[in-house]
KETOR-781210 format. One record per residue: x, z, y of N, C-alpha, C, O in turn. Coordinates in steps of 0.001 Angstrom, whole numbers, padded with zeros to 6 digits, always signed. Each point is the difference from the previous one (the first is absolute). Layout:
<nodes>
XZYXZYXZYXZY
...
</nodes>
This chain:
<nodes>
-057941-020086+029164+000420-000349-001336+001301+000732-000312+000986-000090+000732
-001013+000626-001551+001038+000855-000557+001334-001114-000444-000025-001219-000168
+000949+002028+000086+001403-000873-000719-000607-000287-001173-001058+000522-000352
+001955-001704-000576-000161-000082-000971+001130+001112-001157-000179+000427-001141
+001151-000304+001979+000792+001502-000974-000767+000990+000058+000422+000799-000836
-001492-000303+001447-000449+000928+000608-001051+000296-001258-000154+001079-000573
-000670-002606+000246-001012+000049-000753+000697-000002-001633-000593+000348-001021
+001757-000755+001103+001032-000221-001393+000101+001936-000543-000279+000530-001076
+000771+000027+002313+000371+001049+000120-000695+001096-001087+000448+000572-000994
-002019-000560+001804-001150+000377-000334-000341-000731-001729-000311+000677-000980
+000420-001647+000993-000106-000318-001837+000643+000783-000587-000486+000928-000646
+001675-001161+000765+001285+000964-001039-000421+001441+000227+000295+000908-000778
-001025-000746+001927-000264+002058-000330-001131+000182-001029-000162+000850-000875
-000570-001916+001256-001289-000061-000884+000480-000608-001833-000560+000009-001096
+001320-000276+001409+000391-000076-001953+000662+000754-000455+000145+000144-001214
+000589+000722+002369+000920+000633-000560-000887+001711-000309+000441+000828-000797
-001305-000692+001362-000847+000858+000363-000808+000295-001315-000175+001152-000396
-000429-002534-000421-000521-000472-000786+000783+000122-001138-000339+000500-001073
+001520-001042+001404+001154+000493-001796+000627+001241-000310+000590+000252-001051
-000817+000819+002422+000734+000983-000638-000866+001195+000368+000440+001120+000261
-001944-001542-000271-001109+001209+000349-000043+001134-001030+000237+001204+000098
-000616-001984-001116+000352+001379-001426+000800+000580-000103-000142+001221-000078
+001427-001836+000024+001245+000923+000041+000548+000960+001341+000974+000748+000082
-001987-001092+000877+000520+001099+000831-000914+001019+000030+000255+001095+000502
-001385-001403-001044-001102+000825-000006+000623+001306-001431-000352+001169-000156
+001059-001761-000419+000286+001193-001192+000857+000745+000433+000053+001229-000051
+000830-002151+000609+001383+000602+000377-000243+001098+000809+000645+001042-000118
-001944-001274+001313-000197+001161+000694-000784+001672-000253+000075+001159+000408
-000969-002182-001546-000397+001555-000647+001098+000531-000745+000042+001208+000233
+000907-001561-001055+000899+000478-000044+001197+001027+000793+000430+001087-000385
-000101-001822+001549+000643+000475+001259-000588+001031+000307+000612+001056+000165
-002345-001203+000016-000774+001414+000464+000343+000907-000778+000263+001017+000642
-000082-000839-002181+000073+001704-000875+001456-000164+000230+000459+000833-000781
+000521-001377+001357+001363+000352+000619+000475-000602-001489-000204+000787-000923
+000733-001909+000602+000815-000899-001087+000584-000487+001279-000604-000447+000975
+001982+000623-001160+001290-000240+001221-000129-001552-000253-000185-000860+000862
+000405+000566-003078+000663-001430+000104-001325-000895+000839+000208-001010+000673
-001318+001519-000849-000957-000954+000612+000182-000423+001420-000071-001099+000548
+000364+002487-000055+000391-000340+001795+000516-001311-000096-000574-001051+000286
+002060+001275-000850+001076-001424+000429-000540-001156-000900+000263-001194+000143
-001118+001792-001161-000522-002074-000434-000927-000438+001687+000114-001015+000688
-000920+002155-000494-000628-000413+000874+000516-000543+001719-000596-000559+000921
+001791+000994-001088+000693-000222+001211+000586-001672-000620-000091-000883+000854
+000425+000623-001668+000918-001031-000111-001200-001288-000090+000204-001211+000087
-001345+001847-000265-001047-001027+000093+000184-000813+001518+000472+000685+000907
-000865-002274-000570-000179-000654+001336-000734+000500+000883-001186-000154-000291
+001417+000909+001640-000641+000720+000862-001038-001032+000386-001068+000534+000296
+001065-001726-000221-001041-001217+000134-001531+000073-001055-001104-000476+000261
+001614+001377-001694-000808-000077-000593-001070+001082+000222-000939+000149-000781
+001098+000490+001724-001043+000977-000044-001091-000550+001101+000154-000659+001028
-001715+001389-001887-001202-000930+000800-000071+000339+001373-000652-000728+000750
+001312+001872-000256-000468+000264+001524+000603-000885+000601-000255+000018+001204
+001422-001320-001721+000486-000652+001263-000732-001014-000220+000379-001109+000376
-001257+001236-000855-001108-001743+000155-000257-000032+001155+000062+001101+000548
-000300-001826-000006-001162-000017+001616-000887-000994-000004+000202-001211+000085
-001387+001917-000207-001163-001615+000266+000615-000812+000554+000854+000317+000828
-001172-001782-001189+000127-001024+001167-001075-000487+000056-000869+000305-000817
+000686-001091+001694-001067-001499-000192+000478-001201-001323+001042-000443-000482
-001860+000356+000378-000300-001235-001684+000731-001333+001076+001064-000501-000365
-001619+000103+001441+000325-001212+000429+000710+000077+001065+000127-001129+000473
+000430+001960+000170+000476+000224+001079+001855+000667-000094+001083-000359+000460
-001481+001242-001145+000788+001183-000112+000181+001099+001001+000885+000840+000155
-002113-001135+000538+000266+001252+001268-000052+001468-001263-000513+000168-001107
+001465+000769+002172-000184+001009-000520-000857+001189+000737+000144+001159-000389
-000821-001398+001198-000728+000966+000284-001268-000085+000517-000180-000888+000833
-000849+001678-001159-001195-000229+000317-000496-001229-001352-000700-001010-000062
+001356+001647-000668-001119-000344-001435-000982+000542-000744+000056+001137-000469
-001217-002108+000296-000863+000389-000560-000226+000240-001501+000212-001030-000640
-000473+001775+000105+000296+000450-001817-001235-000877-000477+000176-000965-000744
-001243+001282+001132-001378-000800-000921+000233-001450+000159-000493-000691-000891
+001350-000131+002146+000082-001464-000059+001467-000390-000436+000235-001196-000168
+000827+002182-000037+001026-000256+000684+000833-001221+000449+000942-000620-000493
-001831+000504+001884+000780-000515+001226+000345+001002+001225-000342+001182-000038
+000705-001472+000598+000338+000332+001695-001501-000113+000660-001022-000609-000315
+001386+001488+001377-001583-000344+000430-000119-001169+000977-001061-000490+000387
+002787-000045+000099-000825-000913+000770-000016-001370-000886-000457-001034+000487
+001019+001083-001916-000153-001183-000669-001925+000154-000401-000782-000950+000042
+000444+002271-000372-001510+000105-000138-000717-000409+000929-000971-000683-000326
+001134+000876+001335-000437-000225+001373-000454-001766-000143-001102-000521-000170
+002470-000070+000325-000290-001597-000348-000550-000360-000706-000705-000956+000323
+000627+001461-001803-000641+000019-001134-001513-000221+000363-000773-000956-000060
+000716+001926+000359-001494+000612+000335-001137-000892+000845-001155-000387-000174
+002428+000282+001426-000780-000928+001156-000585-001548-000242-000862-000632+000611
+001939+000192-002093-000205-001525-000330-001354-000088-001113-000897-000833-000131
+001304+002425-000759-001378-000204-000804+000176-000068-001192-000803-000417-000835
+002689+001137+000529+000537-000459-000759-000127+001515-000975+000566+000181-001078
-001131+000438+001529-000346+001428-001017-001563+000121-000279-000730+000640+000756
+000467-001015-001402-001661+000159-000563-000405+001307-000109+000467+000765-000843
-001459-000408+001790-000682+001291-000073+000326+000742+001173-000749+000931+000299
+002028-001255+000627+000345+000281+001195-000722-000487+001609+000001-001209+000231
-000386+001819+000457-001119-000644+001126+001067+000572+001280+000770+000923-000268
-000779-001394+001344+000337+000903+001172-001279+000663+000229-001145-000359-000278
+001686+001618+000960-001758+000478+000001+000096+000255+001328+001119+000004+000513
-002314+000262+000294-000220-000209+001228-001180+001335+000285-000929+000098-000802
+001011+000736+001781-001164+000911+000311-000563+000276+001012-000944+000789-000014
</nodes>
């Protein structure tokens, strides 16, 4: 189980990610044909707000690694999931 600052952490990147997506998205095509003032709007923007520092977590866990995108959980929260019967359409399979 992850911290709970940990999972706090991860919210605030994800809103912040979310409130300032457009505006960095202009700012950077901008920056690309070389507009200097754009650089420094874009620098003075929250380094938190940019999407590459998201990191999957788990929905119920907050593990951060070894997450699954189509359920997103962890696999060993899927795992439990799975074994109780608690994902419909999921079987262990056996060969």
């Amino acid at each position: 189980m992850a911290k709970e600052s940990m999972k706090a952490k991860q919210r605030k990147k994800i809103k912040l990610a979310a409130k300032y997506g457009e505006k960095r998205a202009d700012l950077r095509k901008k920056a690309a044909q070389g507009d200097w003032d754009a650089m420094m709007a874009l620098q003075k923007l929250p380094k938190n707000s940019m999407y590459i520092r998201v990191h999957n977590r788990c929905g119920l866990t907050g593990r951060p690694r070894g997450y699954m995108r189509q359920f997103g959980i962890s696999r060993v929260t899927f795992r439990e999931m799975a074994l109780e019967g608690k994902i419909p359409g999921v079987t262990k399979s056996s060969w």
